[in-house]
N, C-alpha and C positions, 0 to 999 in steps of 0.2 A: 190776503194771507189768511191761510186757516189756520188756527193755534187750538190747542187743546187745553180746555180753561179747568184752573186746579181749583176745587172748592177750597175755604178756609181749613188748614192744617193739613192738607195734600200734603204725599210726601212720594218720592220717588224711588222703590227697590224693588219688591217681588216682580210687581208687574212688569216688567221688560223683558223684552226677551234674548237671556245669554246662554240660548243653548249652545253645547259646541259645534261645529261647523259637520257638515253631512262627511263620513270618510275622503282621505284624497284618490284622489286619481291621478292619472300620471301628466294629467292638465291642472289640476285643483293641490298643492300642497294642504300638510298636516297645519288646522291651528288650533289655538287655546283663547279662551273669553278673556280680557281685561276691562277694569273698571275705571276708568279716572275721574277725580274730584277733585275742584278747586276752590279753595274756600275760605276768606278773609274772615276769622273769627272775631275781630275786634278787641283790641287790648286789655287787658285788668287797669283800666284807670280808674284814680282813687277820687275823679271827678264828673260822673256820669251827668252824662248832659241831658237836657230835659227828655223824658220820652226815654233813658238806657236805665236798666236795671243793674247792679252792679253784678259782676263776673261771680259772687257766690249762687247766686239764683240764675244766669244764666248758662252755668256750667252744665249741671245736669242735664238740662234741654238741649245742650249741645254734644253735650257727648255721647247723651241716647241716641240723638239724631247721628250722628257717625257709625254707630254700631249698626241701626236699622240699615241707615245708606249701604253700609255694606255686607251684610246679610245674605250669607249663599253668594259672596261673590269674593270668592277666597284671594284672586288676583289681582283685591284692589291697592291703590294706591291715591291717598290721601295728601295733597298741595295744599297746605295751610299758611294763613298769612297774619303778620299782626301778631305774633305770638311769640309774650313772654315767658322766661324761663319758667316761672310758676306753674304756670300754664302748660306748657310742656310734661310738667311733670304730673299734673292734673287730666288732660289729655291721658297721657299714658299710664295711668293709672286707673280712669274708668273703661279707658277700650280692652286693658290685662295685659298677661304678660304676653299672650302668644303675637303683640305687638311688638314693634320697634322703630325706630325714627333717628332722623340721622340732621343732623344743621348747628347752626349756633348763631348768636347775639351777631348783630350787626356794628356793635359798640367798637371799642379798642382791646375786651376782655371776652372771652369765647360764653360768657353767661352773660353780656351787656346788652341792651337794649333787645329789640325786637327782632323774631324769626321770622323764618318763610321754612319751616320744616319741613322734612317726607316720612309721613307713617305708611309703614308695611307690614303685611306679616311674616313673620321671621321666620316659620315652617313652609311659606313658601317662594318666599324669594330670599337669597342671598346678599349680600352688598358687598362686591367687589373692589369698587374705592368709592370715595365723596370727597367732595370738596364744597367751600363758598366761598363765594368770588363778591367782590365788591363791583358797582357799577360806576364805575368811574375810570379814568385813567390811567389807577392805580391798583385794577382789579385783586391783585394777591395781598393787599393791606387795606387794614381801614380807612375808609378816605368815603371824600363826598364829591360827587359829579359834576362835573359841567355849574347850571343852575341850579342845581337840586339845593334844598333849605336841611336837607339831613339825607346819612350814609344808607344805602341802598343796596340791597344784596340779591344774590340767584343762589340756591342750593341745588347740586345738582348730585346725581347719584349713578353708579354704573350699577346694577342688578342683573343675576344670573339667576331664572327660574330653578327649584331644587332640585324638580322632575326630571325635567326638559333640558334643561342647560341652556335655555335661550334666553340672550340678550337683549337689556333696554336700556336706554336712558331716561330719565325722570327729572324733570326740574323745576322748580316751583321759585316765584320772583314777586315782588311788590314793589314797581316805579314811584318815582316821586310824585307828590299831588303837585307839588307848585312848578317846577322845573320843566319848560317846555322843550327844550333840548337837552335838556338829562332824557327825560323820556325816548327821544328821535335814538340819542345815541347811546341808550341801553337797550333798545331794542336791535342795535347793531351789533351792542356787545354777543346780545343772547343768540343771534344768527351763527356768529360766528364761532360760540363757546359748541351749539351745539353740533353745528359740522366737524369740530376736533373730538369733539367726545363722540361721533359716530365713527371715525374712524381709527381711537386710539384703542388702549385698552391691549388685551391679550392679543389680539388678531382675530378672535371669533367675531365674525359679523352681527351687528346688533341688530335684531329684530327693529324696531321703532324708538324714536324718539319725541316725547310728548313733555310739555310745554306747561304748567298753567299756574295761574295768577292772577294779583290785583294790579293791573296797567295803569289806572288811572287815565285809560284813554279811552274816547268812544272812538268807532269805526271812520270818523271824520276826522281823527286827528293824526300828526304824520307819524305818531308813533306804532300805531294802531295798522298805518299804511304800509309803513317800512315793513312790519312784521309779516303782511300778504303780500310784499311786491312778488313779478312774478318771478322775480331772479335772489327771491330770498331763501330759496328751500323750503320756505313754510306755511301751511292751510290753520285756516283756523276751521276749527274739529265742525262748529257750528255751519258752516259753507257745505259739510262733507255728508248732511242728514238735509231730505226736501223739509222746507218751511214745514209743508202739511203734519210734519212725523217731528216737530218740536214739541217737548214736553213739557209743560207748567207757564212760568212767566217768563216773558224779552229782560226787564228790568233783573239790573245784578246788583246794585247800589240801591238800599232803599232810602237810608239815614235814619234814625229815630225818629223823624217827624219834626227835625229842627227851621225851622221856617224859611231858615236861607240857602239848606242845603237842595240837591236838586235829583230828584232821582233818574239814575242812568244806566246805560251798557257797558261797565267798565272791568268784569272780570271776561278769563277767556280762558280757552284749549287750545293749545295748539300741536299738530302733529308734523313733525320733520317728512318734508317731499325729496324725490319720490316715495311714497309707500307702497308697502304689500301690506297693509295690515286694511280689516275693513271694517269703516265704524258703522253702526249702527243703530247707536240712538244716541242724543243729545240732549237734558233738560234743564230746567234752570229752577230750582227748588224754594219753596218756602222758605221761609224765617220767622213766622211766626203762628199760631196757631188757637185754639180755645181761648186761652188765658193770655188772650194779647200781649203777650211778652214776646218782646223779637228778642231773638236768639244774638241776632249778628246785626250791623247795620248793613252788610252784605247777603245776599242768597248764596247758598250752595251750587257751582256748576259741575255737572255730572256728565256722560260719557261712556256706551260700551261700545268696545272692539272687539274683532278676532285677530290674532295676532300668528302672525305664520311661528310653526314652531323650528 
């Protein structure tokens, strides 16, 4: 496998290339660039583990890095995980107002416990509904899964381009770490959430539907498998770009260096099959840089498409 190796503090934006797609032809439909990013930011805990910085000093470096990532790439959309309400409002405060973001607490109270939010920009995409769904049995209420050891959520969003009027779904999710069958059957939940949400809504046909998150699975585990069977509807984004044209590092989980953690492949993209949309790059971003402070104990995973308009 050929990788393309990121020096220390690499980071992922200008350089890719999202130009728009060459005119259509009466073979070729009209599309438009999108951007997608998945990205565990790691909690504000008031007990940083050996090796984390607390959430005042790693804010900044995270929320530049957001702004950078999306730079010149107006049709992004940001899947974040791990994120408390503070946070939220800290997030949307350094990226400004022509931001917006749509989720809530996974708790019993819509500001309780941790998101899985979606940032947009609000001059150009619309949000036509949202919802978030619990992973569990009891998806429309607070509740906890299967095995899972704590409540587990999807946010997902219907988005109407402002231009265009075209159609997406967005959903961003964070599986159980401990729950082996929470995992298998939240990734059943999310199959099936997002074939009703491609075909609900007003009746306008939605362009794509994209996926991402912290799974807490690698590619060996059945939750990870469930999500590619081939009768699931869904690719993961990373399958959809040659090895060769992978950008930065494999590793998504790195830990803060804690001795027992293990570093792994555990965030993902994924894009609703069949598609008309065509991606065209995939990378897997730093987290930390000069000043050795990692950002996240996860990397950033990134993503561009053309998206039929």
């Amino acid at each position: 496998m050929t990788r393309v190796d990121v020096p220390p503090g690499a980071s992922l934006s200008m350089n890719l290339d999202t130009s728009p797609s060459p005119p259509p032809t009466s073979d070729r439909p009209a599309t438009m660039p999108l951007r997608v990013v998945s990205y565990n930011i790691r909690y504000a805990t008031r007990n940083p583990v050996i090796g984390e910085r607390p959430w005042n000093v790693r804010r900044p470096r995270l929320t530049t890095q957001l702004s950078f990532i999306t730079a010149g790439h107006e049709s992004s959309f940001l899947c974040l995980q791990e994120c408390l309400y503070e946070q939220i409002q800290d997030v949307q405060t350094d990226l400004g107002e022509s931001w917006a973001n749509i989720g809530r607490g996974r708790g019993d109270g819509p500001r309780d416990g941790e998101f899985s939010p979606i940032f947009y920009r609000r001059e150009t995409w619309r949000c036509e509904r949202h919802e978030t769904r619990w992973l569990s049995k009891t998806p429309d209420r607070p509740s906890r899964g299967w095995d899972a050891v704590l409540n587990r959520i999807v946010t997902m969003g219907e988005f109407s381009h402002v231009k265009t009027g075209t159609r997406v779904v967005v959903m961003s999710t964070h599986f159980d770490h401990i729950g082996v069958k929470a995992r298998e059957h939240s990734a059943e939940l999310l199959i099936k959430f997002g074939k009703e949400w491609s075909s609900e809504g007003d009746g306008s046909p939605v362009s794509v539907v994209l996926i991402g998150g912290d799974f807490n699975s690698s590619p060996q585990d059945m939750a990870y498998k469930t999500m590619t069977a081939p009768d699931s509807g869904m690719a993961d984004i990373s399958d959809l770009v040659p090895e060769s044209r992978h950008y930065g590092n494999h590793v998504t989980y790195t830990s803060f260096g804690e001795a027992r953690e293990v570093p792994s492949r555990i965030d993902f993209l994924f894009i609703q099959e069949p598609r008309t949309a065509q991606v065209n790059t995939f990378g897997v971003l730093a987290n930390s840089f000069d000043d050795q402070i990692r950002v996240s104990d996860h990397r950033p995973v990134v993503a561009d498409l053309d998206i039929v308009i």
